[in-house]
N, C-alpha and C positions, 0 to 999 in steps of 0.2 A: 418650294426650296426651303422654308422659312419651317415647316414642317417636319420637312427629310432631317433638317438640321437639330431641333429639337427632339426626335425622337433618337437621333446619334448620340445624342447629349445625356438623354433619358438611359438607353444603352450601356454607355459608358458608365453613370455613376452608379447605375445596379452591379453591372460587374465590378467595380471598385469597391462597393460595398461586401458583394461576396468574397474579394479576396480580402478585405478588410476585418470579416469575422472568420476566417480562418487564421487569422493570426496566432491564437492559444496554441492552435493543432501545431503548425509550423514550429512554434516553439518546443514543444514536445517531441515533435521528429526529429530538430537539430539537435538536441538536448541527449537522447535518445542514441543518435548515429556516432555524437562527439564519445558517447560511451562505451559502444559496441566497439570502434577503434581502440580506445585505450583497451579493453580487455581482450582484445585478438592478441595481443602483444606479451599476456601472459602465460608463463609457462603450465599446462592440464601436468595435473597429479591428482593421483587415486585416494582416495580413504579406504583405510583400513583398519584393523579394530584397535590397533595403538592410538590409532587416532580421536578414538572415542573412551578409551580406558578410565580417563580421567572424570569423565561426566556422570553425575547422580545417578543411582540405577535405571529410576524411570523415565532417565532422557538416552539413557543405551538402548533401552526396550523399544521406548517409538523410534530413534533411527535404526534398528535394526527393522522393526515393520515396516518404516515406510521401504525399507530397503537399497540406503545410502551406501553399505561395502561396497566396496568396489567397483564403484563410480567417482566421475571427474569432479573434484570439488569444482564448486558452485563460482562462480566469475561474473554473471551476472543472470538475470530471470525473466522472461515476456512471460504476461497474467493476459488473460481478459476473461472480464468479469460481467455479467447484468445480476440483476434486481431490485432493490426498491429502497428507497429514501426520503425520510422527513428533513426539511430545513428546519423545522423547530415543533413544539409540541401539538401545538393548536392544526396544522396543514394535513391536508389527507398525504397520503403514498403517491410515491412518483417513479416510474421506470428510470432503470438508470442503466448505462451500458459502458463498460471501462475498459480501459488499456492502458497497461503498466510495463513500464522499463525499471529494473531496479539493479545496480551496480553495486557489488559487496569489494572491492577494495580502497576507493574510493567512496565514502557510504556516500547513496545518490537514489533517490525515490522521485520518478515522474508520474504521476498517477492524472491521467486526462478521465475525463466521464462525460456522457453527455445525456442529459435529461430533459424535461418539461416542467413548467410551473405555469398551473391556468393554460393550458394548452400552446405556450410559448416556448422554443427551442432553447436551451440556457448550454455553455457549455461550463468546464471549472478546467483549472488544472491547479494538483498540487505539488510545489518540486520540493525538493531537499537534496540542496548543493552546497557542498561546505561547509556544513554544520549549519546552514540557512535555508530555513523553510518560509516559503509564503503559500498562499493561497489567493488565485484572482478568479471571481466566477463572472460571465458576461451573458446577459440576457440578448440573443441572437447573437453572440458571439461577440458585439456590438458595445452594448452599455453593460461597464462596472455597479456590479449590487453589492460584492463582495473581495476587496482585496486587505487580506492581514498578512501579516509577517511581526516579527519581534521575538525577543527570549521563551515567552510562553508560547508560543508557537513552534520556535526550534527545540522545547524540549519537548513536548508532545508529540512533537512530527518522529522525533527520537524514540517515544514508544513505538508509534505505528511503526516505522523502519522497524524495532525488535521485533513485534509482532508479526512483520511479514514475514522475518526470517523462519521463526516458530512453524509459522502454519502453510505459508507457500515454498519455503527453500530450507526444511529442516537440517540439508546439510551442512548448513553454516551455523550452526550451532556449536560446533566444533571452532568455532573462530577465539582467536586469539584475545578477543576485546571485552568475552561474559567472562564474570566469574560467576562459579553456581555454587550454590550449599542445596546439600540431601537435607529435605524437611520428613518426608517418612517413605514408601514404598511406589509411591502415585501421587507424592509432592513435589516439586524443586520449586529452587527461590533462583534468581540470575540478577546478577548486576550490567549491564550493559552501558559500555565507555566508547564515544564518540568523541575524539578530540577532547572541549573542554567541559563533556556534556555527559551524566552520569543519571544512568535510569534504573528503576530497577522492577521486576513483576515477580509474580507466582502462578508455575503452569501446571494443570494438573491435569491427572492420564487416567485411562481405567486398565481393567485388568489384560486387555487386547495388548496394551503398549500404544492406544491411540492417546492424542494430546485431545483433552475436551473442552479446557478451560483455559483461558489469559486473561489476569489478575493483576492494572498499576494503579498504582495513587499518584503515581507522574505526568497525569494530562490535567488539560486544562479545558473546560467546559466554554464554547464561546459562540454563542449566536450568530453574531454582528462578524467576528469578527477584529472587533476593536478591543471588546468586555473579556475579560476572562476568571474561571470560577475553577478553583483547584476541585473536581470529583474525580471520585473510582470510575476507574475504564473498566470495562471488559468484553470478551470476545467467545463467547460460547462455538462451538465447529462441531461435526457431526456429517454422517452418510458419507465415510470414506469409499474411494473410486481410487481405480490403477488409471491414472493419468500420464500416458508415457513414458508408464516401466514402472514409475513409484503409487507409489500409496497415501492419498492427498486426503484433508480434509477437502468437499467440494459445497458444503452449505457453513456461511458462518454470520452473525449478528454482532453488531457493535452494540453498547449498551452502557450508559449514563449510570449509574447505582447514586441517585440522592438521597440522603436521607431517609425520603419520607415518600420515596419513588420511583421506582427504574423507568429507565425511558431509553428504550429500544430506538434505534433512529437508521436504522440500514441493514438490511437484509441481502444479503448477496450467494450469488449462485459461481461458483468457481469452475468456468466450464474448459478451460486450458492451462498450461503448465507448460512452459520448454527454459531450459536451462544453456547457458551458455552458446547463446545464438550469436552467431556471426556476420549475420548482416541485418538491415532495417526494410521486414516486409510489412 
């Protein structure tokens, strides 16, 4: 009896435990579904070339290639992503495998991932709600190794948000919140305004009308988490793919430019793209 009862017991806290490290996930579904409702609610309209008139030559050129006329502005975007990431310079490469909710009227970025370190399950999740960005990573889901938030955090989270527009949802570049200046033929410069949060990069295209490069001095470098180090971001993209009508970058690298070093830190493979999804599969 004394047996059966302890092994009930043994039972129970394992199951407890697993719903305990599914807690990041849960939050990112809710997060997720709370956003999918607000954007059912808004009204589909079409782009068309009025709608892009206004923007630097070589940001007409890549949304005409990826092939944004006339289709539904963009309301919100499901990603998923794998491949590989350093926690910092010294660590070998780590599989990583994402999935991303992102809401353009409301700016809102849920970015989950799930990896290994030393052969242990780690999960992360990053949001950006309300002009507030954190990041909490838990080793089995379980223990905190990394939870930041703060100003240099919501501004850099505010590159990444541009960036994703750029490269995963080029039709919201047409939004109301860049400003751009024509720097030469396969230059622009963009200012990008979130509430009370103002960022700005330099993207550059080749002769395709593909976007190759994204260029800020608006993030901030930060290990821990806690530390933070103003360096150049960037995001090189390549091996465009028709991903569900459009024309995507589907390989792209984030990239540290220090002084005296670049330091590559995430490699990723962009293996889906759907725009204005209606419900939470």
């Amino acid at each position: 009896m004394v047996k059966r009862i302890i092994l009930i017991l043994v039972i129970l806290g394992v199951i407890f435990m697993i719903y305990r490290s599914q807690l990041l996930y849960r939050q990112y579904k809710s997060h997720a579904l709370e956003g999918i409702e607000g954007t059912n609610n808004i009204k589909d309209t079409i782009i068309t070339k009025k709608d892009i008139e206004h923007l630097p030559e070589p940001v007409q050129n890549y949304l005409k290639y990826v092939g944004v006329l006339g289709t539904e502005r963009v309301k919100n975007y499901k990603v998923t992503i794998d491949g590989s990431m350093k926690t910092d310079k010294e660590r070998d490469w780590a599989n990583v495998e994402v999935k991303q909710h992102s809401f353009t009227d409301e700016i809102t970025r849920l970015f989950f991932m799930k990896l290994k370190m030393f052969g242990i399950p780690v999960v992360g999740l990053h949001s950006y709600i309300n002009e507030n960005a954190s990041m909490l990573i838990k080793v089995l889901g379980l223990v905190p190794v990394v939870d930041g938030q703060g100003k240099e955090m919501n501004q850099g989270e505010t590159v990444t948000v541009f960036n994703d527009m750029c490269i995963l949802a080029p039709a919201t570049l047409i939004d109301k919140r860049i400003e751009w200046e024509s720097i030469d033929s396969l230059t622009a410069k963009a200012k990008f305004t979130n509430g009370d949060i103002k960022i700005s990069a330099t993207l550059y295209f080749n002769e395709k009308g593909q976007l190759i490069n994204f260029v800020s001095d608006d993030r901030f470098y930060s290990p821990t988490g806690k530390t933070y180090e103003k360096v150049r971001w960037s995001t090189p993209v390549s091996d465009y793919k028709n991903i569900n009508g459009f024309n995507l970058a589907t390989y792209g690298e984030a990239i540290w430019n220090f002084p005296n070093e670049d330091f590559t830190y995430i490699k990723l493979n962009i293996k889906d793209v759907r725009y204005n999804v209606e419900e939470l599969k």
